[in-house]
N, C-alpha and C positions, 0 to 999 in steps of 0.2 A: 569473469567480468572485470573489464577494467575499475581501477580506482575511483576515476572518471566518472565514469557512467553510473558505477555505485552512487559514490557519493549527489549526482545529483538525482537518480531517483530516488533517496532516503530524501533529501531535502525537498524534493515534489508532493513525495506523501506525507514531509511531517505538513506542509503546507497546506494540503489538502485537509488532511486530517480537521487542522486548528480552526480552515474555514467551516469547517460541516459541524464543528462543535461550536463554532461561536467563540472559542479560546484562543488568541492571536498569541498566547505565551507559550503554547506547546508549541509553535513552530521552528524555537530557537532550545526547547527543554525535553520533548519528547524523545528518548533512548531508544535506540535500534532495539532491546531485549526487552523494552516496556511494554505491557499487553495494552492494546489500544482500548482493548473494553471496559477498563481502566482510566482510560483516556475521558471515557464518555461517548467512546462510539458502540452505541446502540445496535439495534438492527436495523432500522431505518435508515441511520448514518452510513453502517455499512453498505448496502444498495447503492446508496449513493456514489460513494467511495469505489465501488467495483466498478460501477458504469464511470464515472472517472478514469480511473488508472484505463479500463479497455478500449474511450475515445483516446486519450492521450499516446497509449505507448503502442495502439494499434494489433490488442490483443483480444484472446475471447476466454472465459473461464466457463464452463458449462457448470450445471446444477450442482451435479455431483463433485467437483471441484472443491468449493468453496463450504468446508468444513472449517470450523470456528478453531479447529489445532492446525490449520494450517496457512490461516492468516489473523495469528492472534498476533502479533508483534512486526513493528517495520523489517526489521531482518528475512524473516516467513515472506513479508507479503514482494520484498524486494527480487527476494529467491525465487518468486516465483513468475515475478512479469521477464526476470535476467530469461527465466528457462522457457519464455513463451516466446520473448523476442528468439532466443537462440533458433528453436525449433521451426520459427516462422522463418529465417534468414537462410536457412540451408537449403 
């Protein structure tokens, strides 16, 4: 994944994040390896957060997907829309 494109999906989701918690300060503090559960996102937050990232980046995570070790942190959750977009562009 380009740098590019990294870096503005970290800054999409710290955004995102900060709006579903109510925290407009994670958006400029929240760490790629920081666990977002931590954050404040819930499960409820999360839902939310995944129908997000899947209107935006034009992705789908099916049930079984979305295990709590594999989008506990921006880094995880970055990795994983990079490998959705990939697989969807080929």
């Amino acid at each position: 994944m380009s740098v590019r494109n990294r870096n503005h999906i970290m800054q999409d989701l710290r955004s995102k994040i900060a709006e579903l918690v109510d925290n407009p300060e994670l958006a400029d503090k929240l760490q790629p390896d920081a666990s977002i559960h931590e954050a404040g996102v819930d499960s409820i937050v999360f839902i939310n957060l995944i129908v997000r990232i899947e209107q935006e980046f034009k992705v789908t995570f099916p049930g079984d997907e979305l295990a709590v070790d594999r989008f506990g942190t921006l880094n995880q959750i970055a990795d994983r829309i990079y490998g959705k977009r990939t697989v969807t562009s080929r």
